[in-house]
C-alpha positions as CSV (number, residue, x, y, z in Angstrom):
1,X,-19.4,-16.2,-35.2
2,X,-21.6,-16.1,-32.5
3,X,-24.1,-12.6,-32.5
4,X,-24.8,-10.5,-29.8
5,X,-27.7,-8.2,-28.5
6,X,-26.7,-4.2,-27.7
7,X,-29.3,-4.2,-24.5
8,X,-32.1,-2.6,-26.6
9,X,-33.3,-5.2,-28.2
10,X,-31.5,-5.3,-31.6
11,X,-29.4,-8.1,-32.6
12,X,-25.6,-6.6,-33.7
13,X,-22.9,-8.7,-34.9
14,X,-19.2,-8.8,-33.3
15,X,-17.7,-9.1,-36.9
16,X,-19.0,-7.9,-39.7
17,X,-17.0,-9.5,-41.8
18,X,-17.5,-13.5,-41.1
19,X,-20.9,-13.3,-39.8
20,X,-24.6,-11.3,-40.3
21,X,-27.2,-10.8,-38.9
22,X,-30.0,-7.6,-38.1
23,X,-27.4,-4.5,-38.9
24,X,-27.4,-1.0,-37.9
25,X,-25.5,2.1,-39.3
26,X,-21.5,2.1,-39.2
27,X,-21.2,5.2,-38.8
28,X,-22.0,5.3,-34.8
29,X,-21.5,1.3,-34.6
30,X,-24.3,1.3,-32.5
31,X,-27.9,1.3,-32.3
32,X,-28.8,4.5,-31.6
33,X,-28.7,5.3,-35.2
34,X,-32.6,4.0,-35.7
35,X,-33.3,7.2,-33.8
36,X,-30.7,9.0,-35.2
37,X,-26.7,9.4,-35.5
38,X,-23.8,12.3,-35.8
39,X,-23.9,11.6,-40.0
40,X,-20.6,10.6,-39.1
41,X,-20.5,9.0,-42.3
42,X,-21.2,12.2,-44.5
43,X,-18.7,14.0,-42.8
44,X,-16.3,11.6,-43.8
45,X,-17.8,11.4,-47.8
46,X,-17.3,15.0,-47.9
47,X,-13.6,15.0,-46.5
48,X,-12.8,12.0,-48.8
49,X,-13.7,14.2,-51.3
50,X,-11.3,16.8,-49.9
51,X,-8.6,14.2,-49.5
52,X,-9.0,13.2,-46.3
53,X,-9.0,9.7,-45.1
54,X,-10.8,8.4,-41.9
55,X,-7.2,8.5,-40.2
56,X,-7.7,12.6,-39.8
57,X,-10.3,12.7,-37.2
58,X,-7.9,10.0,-35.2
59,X,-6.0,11.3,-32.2
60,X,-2.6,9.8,-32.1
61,X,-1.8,7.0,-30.3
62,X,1.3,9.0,-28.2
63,X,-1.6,11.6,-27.3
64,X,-4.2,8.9,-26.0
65,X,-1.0,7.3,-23.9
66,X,-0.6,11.0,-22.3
67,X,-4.1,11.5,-21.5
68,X,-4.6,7.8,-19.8
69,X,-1.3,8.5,-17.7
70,X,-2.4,11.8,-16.9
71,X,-5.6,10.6,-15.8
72,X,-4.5,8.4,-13.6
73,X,-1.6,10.7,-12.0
74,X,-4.4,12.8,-11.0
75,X,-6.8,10.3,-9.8
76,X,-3.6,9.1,-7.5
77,X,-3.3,12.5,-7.0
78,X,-6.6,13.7,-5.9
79,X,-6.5,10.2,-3.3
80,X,-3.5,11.7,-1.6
81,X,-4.9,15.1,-1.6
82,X,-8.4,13.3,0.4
83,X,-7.0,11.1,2.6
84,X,-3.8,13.6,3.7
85,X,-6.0,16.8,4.5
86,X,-8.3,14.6,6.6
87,X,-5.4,13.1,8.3
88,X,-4.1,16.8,8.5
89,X,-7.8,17.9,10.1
90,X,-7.8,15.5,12.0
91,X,-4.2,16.1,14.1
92,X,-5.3,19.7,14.3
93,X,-8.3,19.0,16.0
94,X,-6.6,17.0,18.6
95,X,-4.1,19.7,19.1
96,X,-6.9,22.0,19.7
97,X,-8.7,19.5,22.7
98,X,-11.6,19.1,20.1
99,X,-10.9,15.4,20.8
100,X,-14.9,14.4,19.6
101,X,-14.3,15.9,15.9
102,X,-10.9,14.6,15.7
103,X,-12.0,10.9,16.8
104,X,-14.7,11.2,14.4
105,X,-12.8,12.7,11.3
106,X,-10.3,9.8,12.3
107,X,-12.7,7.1,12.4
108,X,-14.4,8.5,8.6
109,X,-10.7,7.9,7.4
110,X,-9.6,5.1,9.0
111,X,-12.5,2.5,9.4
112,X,-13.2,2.6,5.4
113,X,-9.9,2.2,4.5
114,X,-9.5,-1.1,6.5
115,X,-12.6,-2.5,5.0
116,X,-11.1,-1.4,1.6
117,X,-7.5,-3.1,2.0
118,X,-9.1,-6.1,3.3
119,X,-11.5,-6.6,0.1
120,X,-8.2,-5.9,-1.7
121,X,-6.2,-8.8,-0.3
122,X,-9.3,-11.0,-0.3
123,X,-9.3,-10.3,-4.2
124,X,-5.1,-11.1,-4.0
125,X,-5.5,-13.9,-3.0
126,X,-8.2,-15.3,-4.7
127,X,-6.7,-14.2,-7.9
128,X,-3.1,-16.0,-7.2
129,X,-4.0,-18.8,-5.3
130,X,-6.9,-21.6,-6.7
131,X,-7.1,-22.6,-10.2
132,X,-3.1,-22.0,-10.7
133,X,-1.7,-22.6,-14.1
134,X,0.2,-26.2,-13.0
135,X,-3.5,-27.4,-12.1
136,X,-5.0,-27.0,-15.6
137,X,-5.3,-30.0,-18.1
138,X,-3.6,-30.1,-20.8
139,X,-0.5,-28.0,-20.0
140,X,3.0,-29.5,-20.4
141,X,5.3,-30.9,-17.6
142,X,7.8,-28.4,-19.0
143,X,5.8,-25.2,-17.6
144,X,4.7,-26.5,-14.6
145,X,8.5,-27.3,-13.2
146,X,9.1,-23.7,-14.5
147,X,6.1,-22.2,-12.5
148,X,7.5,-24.3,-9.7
149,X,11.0,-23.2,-9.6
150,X,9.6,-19.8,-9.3
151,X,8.6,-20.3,-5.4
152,X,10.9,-17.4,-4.1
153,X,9.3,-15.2,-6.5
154,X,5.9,-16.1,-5.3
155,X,7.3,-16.1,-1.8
156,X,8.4,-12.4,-2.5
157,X,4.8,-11.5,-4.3
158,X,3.3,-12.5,-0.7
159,X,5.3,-10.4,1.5
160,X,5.1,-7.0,-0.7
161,X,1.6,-7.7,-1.1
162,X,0.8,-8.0,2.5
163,X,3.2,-4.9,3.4
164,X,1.6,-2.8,0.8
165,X,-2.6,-3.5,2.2
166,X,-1.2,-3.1,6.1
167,X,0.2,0.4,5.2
168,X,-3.1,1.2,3.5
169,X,-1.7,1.6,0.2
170,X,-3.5,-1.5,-1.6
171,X,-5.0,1.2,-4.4
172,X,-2.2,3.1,-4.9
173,X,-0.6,-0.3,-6.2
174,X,-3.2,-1.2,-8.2
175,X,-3.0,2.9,-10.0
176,X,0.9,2.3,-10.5
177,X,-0.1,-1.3,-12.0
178,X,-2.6,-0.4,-13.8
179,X,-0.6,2.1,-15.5
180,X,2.4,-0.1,-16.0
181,X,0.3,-2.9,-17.8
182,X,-1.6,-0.4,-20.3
183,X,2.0,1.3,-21.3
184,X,3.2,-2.3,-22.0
185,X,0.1,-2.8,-24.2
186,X,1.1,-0.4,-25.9
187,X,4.6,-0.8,-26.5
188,X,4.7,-4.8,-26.1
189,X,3.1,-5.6,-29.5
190,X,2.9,-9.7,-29.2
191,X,1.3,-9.6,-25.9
192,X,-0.7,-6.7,-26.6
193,X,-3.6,-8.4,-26.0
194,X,-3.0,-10.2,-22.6
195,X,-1.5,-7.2,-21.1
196,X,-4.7,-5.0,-22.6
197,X,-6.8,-7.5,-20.6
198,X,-4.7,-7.4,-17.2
199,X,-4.6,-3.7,-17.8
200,X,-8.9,-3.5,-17.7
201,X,-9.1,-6.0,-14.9
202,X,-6.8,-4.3,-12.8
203,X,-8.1,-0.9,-13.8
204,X,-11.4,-2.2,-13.0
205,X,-10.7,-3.5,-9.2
206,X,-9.4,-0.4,-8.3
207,X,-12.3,1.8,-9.7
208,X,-14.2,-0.5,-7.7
209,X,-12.5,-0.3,-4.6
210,X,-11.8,3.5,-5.1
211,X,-16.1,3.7,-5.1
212,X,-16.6,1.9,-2.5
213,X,-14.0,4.1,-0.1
214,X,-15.5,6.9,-1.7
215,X,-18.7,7.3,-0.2
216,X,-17.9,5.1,2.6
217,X,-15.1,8.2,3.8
218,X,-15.4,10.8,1.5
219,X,-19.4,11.5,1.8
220,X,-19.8,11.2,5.5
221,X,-16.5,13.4,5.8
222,X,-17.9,16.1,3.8
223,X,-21.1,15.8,5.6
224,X,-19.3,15.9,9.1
225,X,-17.4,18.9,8.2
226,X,-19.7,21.2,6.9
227,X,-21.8,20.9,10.1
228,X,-18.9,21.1,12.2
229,X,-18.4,25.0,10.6
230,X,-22.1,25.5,10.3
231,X,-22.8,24.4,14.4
232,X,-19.5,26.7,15.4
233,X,-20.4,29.6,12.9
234,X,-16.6,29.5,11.5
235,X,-15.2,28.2,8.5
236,X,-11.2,27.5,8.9
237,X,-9.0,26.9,5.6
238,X,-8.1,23.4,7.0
239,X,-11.6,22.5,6.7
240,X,-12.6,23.8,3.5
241,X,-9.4,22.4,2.1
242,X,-10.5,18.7,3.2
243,X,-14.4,19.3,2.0
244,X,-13.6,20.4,-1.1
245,X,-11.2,17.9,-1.8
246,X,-13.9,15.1,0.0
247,X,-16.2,16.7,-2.8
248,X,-13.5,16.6,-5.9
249,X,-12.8,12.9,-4.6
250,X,-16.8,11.9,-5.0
251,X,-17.0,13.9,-8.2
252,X,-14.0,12.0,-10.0
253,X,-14.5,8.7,-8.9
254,X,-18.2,8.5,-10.8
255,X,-16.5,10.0,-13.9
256,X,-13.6,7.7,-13.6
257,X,-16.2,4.6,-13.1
258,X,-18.3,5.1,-15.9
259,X,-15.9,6.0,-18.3
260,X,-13.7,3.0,-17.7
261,X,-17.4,0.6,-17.6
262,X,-17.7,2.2,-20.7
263,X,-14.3,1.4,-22.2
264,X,-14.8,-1.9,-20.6
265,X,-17.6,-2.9,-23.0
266,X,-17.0,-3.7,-26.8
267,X,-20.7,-3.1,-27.6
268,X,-20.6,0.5,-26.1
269,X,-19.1,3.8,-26.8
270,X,-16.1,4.9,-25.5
271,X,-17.0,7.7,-23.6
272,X,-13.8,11.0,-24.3
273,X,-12.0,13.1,-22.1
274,X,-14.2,15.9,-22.5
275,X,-17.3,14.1,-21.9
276,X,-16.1,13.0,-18.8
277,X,-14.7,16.4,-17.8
278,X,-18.9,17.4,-18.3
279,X,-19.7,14.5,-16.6
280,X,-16.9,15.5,-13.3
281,X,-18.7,18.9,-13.1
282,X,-22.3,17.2,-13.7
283,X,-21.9,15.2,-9.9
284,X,-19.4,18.1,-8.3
285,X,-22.4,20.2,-8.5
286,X,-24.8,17.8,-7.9
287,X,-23.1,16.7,-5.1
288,X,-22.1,19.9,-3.4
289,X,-26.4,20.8,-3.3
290,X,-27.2,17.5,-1.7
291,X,-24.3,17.5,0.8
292,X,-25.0,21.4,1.9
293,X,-28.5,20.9,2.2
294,X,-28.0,17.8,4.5
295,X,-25.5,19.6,6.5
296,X,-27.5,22.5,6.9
297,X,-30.4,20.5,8.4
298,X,-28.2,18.1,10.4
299,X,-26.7,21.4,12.1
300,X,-29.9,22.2,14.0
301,X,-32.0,18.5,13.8
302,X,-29.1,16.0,14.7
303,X,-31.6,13.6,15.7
304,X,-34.4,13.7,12.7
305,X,-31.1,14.2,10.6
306,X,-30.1,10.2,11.1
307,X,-33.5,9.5,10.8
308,X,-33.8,11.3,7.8
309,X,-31.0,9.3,6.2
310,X,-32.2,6.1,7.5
311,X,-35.4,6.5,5.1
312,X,-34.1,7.7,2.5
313,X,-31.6,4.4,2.5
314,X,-34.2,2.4,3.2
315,X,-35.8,3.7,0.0
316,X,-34.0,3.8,-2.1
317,X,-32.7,0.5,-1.4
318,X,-36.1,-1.1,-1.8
319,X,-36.0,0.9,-5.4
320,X,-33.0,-0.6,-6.3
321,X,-33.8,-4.4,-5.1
322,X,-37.6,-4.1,-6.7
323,X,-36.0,-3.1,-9.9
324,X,-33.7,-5.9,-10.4
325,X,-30.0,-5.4,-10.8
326,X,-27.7,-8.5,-12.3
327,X,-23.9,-7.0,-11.2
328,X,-22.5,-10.0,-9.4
329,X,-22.6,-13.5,-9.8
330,X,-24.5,-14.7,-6.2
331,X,-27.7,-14.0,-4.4
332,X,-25.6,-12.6,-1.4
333,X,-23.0,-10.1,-2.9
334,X,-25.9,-9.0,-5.1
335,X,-28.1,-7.7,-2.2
336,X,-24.8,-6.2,-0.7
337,X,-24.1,-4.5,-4.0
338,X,-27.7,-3.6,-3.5
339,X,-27.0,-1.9,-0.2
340,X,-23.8,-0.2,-1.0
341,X,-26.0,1.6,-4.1
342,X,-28.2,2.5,-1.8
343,X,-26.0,4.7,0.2
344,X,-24.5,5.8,-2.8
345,X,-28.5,6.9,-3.6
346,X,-28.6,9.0,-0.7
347,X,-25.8,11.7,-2.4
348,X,-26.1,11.0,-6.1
349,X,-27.6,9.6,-8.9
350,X,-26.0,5.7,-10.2
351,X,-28.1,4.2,-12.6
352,X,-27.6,0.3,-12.0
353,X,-30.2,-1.2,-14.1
354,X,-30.6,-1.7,-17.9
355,X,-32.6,-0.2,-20.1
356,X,-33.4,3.5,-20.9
357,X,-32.9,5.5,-17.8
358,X,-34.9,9.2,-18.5
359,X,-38.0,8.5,-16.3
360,X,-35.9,7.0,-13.7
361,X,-33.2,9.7,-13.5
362,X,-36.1,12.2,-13.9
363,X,-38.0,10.2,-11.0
364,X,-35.1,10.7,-9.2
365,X,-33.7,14.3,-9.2
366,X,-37.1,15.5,-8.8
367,X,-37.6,13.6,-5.4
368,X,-34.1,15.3,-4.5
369,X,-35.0,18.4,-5.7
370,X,-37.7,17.9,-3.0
371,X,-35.8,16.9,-0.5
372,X,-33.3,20.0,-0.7
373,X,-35.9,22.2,-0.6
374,X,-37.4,20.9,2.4
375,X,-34.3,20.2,4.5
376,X,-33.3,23.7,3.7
377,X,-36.7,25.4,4.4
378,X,-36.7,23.7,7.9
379,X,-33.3,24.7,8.6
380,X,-33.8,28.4,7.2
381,X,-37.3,28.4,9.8
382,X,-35.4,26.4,13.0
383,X,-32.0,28.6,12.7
384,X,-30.3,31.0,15.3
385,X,-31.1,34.1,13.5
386,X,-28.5,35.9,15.6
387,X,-25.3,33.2,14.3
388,X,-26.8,32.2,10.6
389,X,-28.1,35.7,9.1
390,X,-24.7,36.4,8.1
391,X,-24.4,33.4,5.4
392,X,-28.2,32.2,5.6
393,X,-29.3,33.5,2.3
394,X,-26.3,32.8,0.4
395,X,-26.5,29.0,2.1
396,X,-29.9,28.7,0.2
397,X,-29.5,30.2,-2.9
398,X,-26.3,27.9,-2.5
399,X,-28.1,24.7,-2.6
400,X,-30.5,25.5,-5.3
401,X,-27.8,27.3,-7.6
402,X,-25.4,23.9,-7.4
403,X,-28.5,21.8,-8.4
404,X,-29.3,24.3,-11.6
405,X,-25.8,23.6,-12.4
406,X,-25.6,20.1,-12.0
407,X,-28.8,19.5,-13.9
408,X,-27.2,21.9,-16.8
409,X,-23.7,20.0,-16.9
410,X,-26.1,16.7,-17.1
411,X,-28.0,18.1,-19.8
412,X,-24.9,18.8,-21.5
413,X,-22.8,15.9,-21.7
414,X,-26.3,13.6,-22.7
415,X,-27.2,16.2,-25.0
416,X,-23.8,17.3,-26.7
417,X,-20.9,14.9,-25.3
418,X,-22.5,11.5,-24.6
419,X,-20.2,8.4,-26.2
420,X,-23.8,7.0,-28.0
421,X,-24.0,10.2,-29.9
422,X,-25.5,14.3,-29.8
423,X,-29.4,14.2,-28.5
424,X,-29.6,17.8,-28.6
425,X,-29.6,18.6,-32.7
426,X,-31.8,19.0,-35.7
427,X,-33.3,15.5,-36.8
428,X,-32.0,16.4,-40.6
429,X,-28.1,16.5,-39.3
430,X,-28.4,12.7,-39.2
431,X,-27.7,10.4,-41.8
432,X,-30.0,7.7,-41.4
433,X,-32.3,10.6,-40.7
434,X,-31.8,12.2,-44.0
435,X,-32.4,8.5,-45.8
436,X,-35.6,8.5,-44.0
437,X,-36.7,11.7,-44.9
438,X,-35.6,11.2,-48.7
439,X,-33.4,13.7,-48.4
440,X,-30.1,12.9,-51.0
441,X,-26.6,11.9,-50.2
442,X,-24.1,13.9,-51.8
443,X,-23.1,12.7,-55.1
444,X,-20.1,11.0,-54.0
445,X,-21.9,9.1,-51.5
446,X,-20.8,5.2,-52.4
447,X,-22.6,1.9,-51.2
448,X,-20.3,0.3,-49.5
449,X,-18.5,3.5,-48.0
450,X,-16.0,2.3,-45.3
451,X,-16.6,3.0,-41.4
452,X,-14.9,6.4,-40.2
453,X,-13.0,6.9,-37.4
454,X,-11.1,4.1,-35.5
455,X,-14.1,2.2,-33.8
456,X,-14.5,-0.7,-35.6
457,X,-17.0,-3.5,-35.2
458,X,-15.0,-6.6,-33.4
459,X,-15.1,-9.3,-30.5
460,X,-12.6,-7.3,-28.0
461,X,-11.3,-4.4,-28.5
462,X,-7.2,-4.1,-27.8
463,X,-8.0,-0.3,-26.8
464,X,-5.4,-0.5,-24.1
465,X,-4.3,2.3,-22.1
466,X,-3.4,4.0,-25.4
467,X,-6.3,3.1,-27.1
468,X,-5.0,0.8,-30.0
469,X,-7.3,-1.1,-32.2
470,X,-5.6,-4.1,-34.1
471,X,-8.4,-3.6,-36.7
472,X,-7.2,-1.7,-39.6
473,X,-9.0,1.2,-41.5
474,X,-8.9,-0.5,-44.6
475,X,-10.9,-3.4,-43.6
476,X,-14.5,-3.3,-45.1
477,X,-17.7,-2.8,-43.2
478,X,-21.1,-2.3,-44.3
479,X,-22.6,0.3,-45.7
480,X,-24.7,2.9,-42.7
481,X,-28.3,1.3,-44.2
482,X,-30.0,-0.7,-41.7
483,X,-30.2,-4.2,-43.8
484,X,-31.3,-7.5,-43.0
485,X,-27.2,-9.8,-44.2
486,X,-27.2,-13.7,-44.9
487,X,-24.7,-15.1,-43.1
488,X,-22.2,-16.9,-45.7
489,X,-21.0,-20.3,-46.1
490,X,-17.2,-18.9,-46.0
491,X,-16.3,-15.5,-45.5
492,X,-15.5,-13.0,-47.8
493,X,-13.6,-9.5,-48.3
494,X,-15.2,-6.7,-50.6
495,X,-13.6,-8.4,-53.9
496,X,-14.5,-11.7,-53.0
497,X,-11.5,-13.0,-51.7
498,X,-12.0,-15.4,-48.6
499,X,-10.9,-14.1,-45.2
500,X,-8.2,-16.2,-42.9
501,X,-9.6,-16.2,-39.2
502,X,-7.3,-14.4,-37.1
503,X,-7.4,-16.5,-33.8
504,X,-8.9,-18.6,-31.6
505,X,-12.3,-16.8,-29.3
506,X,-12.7,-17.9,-26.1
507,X,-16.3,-18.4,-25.9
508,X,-18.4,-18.2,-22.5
509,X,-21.4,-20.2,-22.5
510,X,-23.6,-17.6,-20.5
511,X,-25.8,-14.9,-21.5
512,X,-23.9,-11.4,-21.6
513,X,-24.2,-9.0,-18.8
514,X,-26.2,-5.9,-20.4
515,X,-25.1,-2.7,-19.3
516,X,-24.6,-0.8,-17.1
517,X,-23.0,-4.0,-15.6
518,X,-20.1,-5.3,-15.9
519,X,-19.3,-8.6,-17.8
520,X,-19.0,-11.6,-15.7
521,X,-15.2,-11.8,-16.7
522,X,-14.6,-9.0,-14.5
523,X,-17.1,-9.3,-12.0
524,X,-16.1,-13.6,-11.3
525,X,-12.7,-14.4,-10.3
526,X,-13.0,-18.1,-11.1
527,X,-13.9,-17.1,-14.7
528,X,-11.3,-14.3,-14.9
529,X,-8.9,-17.1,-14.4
530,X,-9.7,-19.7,-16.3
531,X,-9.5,-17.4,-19.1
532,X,-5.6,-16.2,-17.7
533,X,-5.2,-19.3,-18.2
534,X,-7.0,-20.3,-21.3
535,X,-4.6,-17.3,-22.8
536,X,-2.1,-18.7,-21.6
537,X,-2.1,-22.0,-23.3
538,X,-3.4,-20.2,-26.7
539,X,-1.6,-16.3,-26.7
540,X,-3.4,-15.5,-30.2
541,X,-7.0,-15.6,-28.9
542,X,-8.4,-12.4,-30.3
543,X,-11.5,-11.5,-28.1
544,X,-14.3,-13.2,-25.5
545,X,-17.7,-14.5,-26.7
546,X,-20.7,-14.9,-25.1
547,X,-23.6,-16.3,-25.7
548,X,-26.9,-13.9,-26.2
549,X,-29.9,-15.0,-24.5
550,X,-32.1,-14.6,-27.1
551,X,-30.2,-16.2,-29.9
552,X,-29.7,-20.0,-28.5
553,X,-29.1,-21.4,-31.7
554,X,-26.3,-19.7,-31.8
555,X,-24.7,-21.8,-29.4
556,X,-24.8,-24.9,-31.9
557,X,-21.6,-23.0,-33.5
558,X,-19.8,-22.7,-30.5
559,X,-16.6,-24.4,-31.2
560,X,-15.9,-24.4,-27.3
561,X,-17.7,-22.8,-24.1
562,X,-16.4,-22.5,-20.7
């Protein structure tokens, strides 16, 4: 089996039961333990000793299906809620003769959300037309006839398709599909794998699409309607209904991104419900001090205010291109990837590029701690006394209170909550740390201890919407030591026995995206559906293989590459 790199440098295998290499701890699977773990593994020595088996600490699998239902509900939800009160704001102004807000609230909803249904239909088509299943080599008469008696069904596809993106309701598909496809990966058992992978694709376009309408609707929105009741000194409930909800809507599509990037990736984390809870409050508050600081300023300097933005794009773009991202899979839609981060720069943090991301992120809130303060000093010094004294201090202490906050949720979720592990905790409470420091296991500490807790070391993971893994707890892992492993001739259990392969890979002879990108099966439509197809001709392929960049001899193995 082909080995793959963890985007720090250290080579980690996909499974460690057929194939070795450099290995790191078990008891985080990642490695993060070289600099410590959650001693994972003595916590599960001492409740083996208790009777307790690596199952306890396992949510069940009805529980996980709630919570990935529920999460979507309310990220449907919280769309309706954004795009109905503007739509709302919007008639009211008209119905007031305030015909310059309401064409602009309008145009904030509107304009976006063609843009958005047209890069959905693109992405329609070019997934079900091109590269069909009846043009593929190798496949039998039988199934081609079959796909082509199905031309009214295609026919039909079309037409509901093309009804659903000209009402505007292109991502609300995609939610109920996306939630359709991970309950039948959890309930359809032989398929559980192709319907796990239609479920992340899907689930992936519209995360993607959501971001992009996001702060291509939501951000200016909040921004227009905040000055709107700062410039006329009132604040009506219509309008803070539709910027708070503008505000929610920015806040849950970041958590809802990079928990499902996350979930996306078999050599990362998953990241929980409560981390991504933290992680929701992190960019509300974040958020809400960057967008009252600009509205405050852009209430007195309209002027300076667009140029202010300009710069700050302008910026932050040239930050982003300088420091190289590798998201898509062409020169062109990477500098427009570029270009959409860069807006998403001017409200929030998005970290884009590999590698550790403390100085960056550092870099970062400090130059928009800055900026706040400045924007809301000049306001505070240019203001009407007579309209603004009312709210002025609380607008202030407003702006620097939300970023205290933010910063504390962020220090929270990477400090307590984040998916690689605690950062905030005495060295000693890690295993690997204890081992270093000579420190003893306890007595029933055993060499070859099994992993705890159900992430398991393997090529792709059938998480699904209810987070299955096929892997079972009694399969045999290594022991949390970093050691160097010989890779064996044939592959072997823990009494010697050798080990059937359970399926064909579908290899990919590229280097692997590292993260925070996504894999090039997600990001390349051509690829995505050769390997639709690919699973279609062999059903029991268990995972996707790439190729790591630094290990090229690894590609002499390679059965088959796409």
């Amino acid at each position: 089996m082909a080995a793959k790199s963890d985007g720090r440098g250290v080579v980690t295998e996909d499974d460690t039961r057929n194939s070795s290499s450099f290995h790191i701890c078990h008891c985080c699977n990642t490695s993060s333990c070289y600099w410590g773990c959650r001693s994972a593994c003595l916590h599960y020595l001492r409740g083996k000793g208790k009777g307790k088996g690596g199952d306890a600490a396992r949510p069940p699998q009805e529980e996980r299906l709630w919570l990935d239902c529920l999460w979507i509900i309310l990220a449907l939800l919280v769309f309706f809620w954004d795009v109905g009160t503007d739509l709302w704001l919007a008639v009211d102004y008209y119905h007031k003769q305030d015909f310059l807000w309401s064409g602009l609230t309008l145009f904030f909803v509107l304009v976006p959300s063609v843009l958005v249904q047209i890069l959905s239909f693109r992405w329609f088509v070019q997934d079900y037309t091109g590269g069909g299943l009846g043009s593929v080599e190798g496949l039998s008469r039988r199934a081609t006839a079959t796909l082509q008696r199905d031309s009214c069904c295609r026919l039909s596809v079309w037409v509901w398709q093309t009804v659903i993106h000209i009402f505007q309701l292109g991502q609300v598909w995609r939610y109920i599909r996306t939630m359709y496809l991970g309950i039948q990966s959890h309930r359809q058992k032989e398929n559980q794998r192709r319907f796990y992978w239609a479920m992340m694709y899907e689930y992936a376009d519209v995360n993607m699409l959501r971001l992009l309408e996001t702060f291509l609707e939501s951000a200016p929105q909040l921004v227009l309607q905040l000055c709107i009741m700062i410039q006329s000194n009132k604040a009506e409930w219509l309008q803070c209904v539709s910027a708070i909800s503008s505000l929610l809507s920015l806040a849950w599509v970041l958590a809802s991104y990079h928990k499902l990037l996350r979930d996306s990736r078999d050599d990362k984390k998953s990241m929980s419900y409560r981390g991504a809870l933290v992680h929701l409050f992190w960019r509300l508050f974040t958020i809400s001090s960057r967008v009252l600081s600009l509205a405050l300023f852009a209430s007195v300097f309209h002027i300076y205010f667009g140029i202010f933005v300009v710069l700050h794009w302008c910026a932050m773009a040239f930050w982003v291109i300088h420091g190289g991202t590798d998201f898509c899979m062409s020169k062109w839609e990477e500098v427009l990837f570029n270009m959409v981060v860069a807006v998403v720069y001017v409200f929030c943090w998005f970290n884009v590029r590999a590698g550790r991301t403390r100085c960056r992120m550092v870099a970062y809130y400090a130059l928009v701690l800055l900026e706040n303060a400045i924007l809301s000093l000049l306001w505070y010094a240019y203001r009407d006394p007579v309209t603004t004294d009312a709210y002025a201090s609380f607008a202030l202490c407003g702006v620097f209170l939300c970023f205290a906050s933010g910063v504390a949720c962020m220090v929270l979720y990477y400090g307590v909550l984040h998916p690689m592990g605690p950062r905030l905790r005495v060295l000693a409470s890690s295993c690997c740390a204890e081992l270093l420091w000579g420190l003893p296991l306890p007595p029933e500490a055993e060499p070859m201890a099994p992993t705890p807790g159900h992430r398991g070391s393997q090529a792709t993971p059938t998480r699904g919407l209810a987070g299955e893994y096929e892997e079972s707890d009694e399969t045999p892992t290594d022991t949390c030591l970093p050691v160097f492993q010989v890779r064996s001739t044939e592959p072997v259990d823990a009494a010697g026995r050798p080990i059937q392969p359970e399926g064909p890979l579908i290899k990919i002879d590229m280097p692997r995206k590292r993260y925070p990108a996504w894999d090039a099966h997600f990001v390349d439509r051509r690829l995505r559906r050769t390997i639709n197809v690919l699973q279609y001709i062999s059903p029991n392929a268990v995972g996707i293989r790439y190729r790591d960049g630094p290990l090229l001899y690894e590609l002499l193995q390679y059965e088959s590459s796409l």
